[in-house]
C-alpha positions in Angstrom: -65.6 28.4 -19.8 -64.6 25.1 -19.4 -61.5 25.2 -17.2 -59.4 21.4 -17.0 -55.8 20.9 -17.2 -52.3 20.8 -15.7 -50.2 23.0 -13.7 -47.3 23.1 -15.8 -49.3 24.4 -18.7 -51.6 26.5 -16.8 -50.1 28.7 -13.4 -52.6 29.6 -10.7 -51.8 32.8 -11.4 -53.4 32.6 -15.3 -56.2 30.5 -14.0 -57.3 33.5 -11.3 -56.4 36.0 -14.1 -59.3 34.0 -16.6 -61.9 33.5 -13.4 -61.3 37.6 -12.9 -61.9 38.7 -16.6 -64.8 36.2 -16.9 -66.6 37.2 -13.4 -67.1 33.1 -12.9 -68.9 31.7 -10.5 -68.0 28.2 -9.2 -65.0 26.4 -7.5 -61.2 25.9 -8.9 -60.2 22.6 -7.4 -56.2 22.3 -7.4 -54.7 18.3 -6.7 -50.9 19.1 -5.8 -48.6 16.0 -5.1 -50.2 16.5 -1.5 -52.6 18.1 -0.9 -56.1 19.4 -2.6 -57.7 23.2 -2.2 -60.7 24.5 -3.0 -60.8 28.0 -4.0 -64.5 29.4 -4.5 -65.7 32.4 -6.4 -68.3 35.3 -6.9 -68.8 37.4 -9.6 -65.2 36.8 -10.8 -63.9 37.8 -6.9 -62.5 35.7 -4.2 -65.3 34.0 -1.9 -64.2 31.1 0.4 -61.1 29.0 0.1 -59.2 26.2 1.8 -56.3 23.5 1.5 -56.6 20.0 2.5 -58.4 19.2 5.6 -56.9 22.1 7.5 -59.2 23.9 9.5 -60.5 27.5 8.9 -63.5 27.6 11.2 -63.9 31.1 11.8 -63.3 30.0 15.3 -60.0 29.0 14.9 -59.0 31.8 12.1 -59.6 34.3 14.3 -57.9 32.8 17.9 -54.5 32.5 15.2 -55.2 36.2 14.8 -55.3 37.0 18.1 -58.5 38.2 17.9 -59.8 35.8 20.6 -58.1 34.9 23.7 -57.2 31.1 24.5 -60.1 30.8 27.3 -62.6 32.5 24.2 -61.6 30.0 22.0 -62.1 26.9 24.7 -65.4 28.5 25.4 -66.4 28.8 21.9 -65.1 24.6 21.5 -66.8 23.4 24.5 -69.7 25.5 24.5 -70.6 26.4 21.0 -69.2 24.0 18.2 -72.2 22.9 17.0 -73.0 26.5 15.7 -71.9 27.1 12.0 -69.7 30.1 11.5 -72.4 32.7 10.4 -74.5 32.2 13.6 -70.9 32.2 15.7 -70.5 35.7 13.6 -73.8 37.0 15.1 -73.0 35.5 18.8 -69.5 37.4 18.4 -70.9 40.7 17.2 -74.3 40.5 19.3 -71.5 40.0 22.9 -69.3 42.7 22.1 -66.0 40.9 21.4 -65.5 41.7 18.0 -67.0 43.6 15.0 -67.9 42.6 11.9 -66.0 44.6 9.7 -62.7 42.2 12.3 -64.2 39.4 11.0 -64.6 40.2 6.9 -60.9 41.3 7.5 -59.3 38.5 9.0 -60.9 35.9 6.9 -59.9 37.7 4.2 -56.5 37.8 5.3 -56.5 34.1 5.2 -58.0 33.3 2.6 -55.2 35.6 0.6 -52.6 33.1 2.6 -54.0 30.1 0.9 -53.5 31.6 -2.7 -50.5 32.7 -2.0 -49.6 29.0 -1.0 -51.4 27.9 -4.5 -48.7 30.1 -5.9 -45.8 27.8 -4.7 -47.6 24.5 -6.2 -46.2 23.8 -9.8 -47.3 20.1 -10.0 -50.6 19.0 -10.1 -54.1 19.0 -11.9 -56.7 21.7 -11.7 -60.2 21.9 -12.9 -63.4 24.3 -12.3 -66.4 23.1 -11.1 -69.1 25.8 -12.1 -71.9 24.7 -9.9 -70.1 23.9 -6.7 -69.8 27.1 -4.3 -68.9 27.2 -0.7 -70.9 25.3 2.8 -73.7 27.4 3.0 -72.6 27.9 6.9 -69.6 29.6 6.2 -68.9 33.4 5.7 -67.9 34.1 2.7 -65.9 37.5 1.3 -66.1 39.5 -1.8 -62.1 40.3 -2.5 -60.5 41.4 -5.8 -57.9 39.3 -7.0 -56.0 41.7 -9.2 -53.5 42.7 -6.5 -53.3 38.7 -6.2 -52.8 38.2 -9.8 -49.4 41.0 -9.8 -48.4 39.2 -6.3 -48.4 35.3 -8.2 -47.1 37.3 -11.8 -44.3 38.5 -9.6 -44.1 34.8 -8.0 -43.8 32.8 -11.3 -41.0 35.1 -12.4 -38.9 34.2 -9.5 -40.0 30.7 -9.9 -38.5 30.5 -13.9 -35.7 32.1 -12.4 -34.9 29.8 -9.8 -35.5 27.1 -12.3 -32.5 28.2 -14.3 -30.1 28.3 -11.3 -31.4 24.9 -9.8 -32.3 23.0 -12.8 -32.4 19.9 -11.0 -33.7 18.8 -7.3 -31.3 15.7 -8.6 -28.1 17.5 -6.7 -27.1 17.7 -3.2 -25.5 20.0 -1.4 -22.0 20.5 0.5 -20.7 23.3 2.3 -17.9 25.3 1.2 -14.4 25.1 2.1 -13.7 29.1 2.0 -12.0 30.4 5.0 -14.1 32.3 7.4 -17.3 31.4 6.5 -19.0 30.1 10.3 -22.7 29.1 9.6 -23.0 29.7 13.5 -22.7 33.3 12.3 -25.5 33.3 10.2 -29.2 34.3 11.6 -31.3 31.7 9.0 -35.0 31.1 9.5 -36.4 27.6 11.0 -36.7 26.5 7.3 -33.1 27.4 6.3 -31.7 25.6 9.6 -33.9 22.5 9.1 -32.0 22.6 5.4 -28.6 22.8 6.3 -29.3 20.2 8.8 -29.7 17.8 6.6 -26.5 19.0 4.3 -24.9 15.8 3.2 -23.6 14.5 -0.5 -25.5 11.5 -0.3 -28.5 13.8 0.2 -30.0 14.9 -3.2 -32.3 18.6 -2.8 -35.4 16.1 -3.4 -34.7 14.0 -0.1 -34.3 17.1 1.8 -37.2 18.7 0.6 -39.5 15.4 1.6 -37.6 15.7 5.1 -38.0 19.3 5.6 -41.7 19.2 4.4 -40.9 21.7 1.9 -42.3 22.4 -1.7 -40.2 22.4 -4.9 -40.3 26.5 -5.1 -39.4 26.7 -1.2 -36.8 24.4 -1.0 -35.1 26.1 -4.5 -35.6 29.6 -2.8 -33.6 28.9 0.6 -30.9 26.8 -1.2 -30.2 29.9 -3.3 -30.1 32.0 -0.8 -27.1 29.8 1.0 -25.5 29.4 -2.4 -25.3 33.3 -2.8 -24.4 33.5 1.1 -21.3 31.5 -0.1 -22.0 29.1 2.6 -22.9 25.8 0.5 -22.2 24.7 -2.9 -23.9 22.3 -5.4 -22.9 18.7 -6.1 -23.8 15.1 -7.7 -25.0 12.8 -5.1 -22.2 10.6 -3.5 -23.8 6.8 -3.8 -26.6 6.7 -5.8 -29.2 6.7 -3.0 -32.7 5.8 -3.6 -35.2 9.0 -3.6 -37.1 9.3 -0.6 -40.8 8.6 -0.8 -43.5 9.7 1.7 -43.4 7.3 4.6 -39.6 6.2 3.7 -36.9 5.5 6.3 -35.4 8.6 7.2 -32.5 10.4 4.9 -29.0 8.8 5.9 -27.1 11.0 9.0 -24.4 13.0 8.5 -20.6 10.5 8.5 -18.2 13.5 8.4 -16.6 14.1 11.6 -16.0 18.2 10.4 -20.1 18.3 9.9 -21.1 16.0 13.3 -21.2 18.5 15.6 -22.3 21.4 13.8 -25.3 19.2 12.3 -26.5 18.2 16.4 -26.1 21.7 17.4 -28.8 22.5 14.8 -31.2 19.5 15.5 -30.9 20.5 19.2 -31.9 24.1 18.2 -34.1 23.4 16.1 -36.1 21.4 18.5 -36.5 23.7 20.9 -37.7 26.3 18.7 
């Protein structure tokens, strides 16, 4: 089966669907806009996986999990990094500070957190690379991927339905002018906050998304949820500003006097989060 193509023809979700039915062995390599995984499989079931450079050293996946403490994990960096992650296994295992049915768990925890971030990417190339398989040094799982498929099935739907109420990343936003409505009042994530803190005309969904590092399906998801909160609205871009790009000057500040202070309450917050 050879597997080649784009995103927009071809979800991740249908691709892990086709791997599943055909028990493949081999490699899906996805190329988003920024960023490149590598997801790895056995016998049709999840293996190995990773995005980018980041790392997943078992190491380092299970001190995030809070299965090592802080002077564990410098222990392990100082003292041990040259080891590969099976041989750290055994070390683990062999002293007592973990078991090996922790380990299996917690890496398969995150390697479910990388597909499910594959799920957000709907630009891009993907092809399968049958003899590639994971570093021989790391631990691999054996995880079925039909729960994963109904998870990214469930996914897409919300995507095509966010597509017809945000057509376009073209607009900008503006808050509303109905009486009552406080933002201050509103508990919103980081994300949502890092959002409305760049809320300007002149700022089209596309620059804000760039600013808030935020992909096309996150950044149409909160800016729903603050349409049907009633707290902002959707509008043309005032000027005719140039897209950002990655590496551009920053998007233009906020000039309304109304939106000044509310805007450097929420930098200041957001900083100290």
């Amino acid at each position: 089966m050879a597997l080649r193509g784009n995103l927009r023809d071809f979800s991740v979700t249908q691709l892990l669907n086709l791997i599943n039915l055909a028990k493949k062995n081999g490699t899906l390599i996805v190329e988003g806009p920024n960023d490149k995984a590598h997801v790895s499989f056995r016998d049709g079931k999840l293996a190995y996986a990773q995005i980018g450079q980041e790392d997943n050293r078992l190491a380092t996946v299970l001190f995030r999990a809070n299965k090592l403490s802080q002077g564990q994990y410098r222990a392990i960096q100082s003292r041990v990094a040259h080891v590969s992650d099976k041989e750290l296994g055994l070390l683990l295992i062999n002293a007592g500070y973990i078991t090996q049915e922790d380990i299996l768990i917690n890496l398969q925890v995150y390697f479910t957190d990388v597909i499910r971030r594959l799920f957000t990417w709907v630009e891009g190339f993907f092809r399968f690379e049958n003899e590639m398989m994971p570093p021989e040094d790391r631990i691999n799982v054996r995880l079925d991927l039909e729960n994963l498929i109904i998870e990214g099935s469930r996914q897409l739907r919300e995507w095509e339905q966010l597509q017809d109420e945000i057509p376009s990343l073209d607009m900008a936003l503006k808050f509303t002018a109905r009486p009552g409505t406080n933002i201050r009042n509103v508990n919103l994530s980081v994300e949502e906050w890092r959002v409305v803190s760049y809320i300007n005309p002149r700022n089209s969904l596309k620059q804000i998304a760039v600013a808030a590092k935020l992909n096309d399906l996150e950044i149409r998801r909160i800016v729903y949820g603050l349409i049907q909160a009633g707290l902002v609205e959707l509008v043309r871009p005032e000027g005719g500003a140039a897209l950002v790009r990655e590496g551009a000057r920053p998007l233009p500040p906020v000039d309304k006097e109304e939106q000044k202070s509310l805007v450097n309450r929420l930098i200041t917050r957001i900083r100290t989060m």
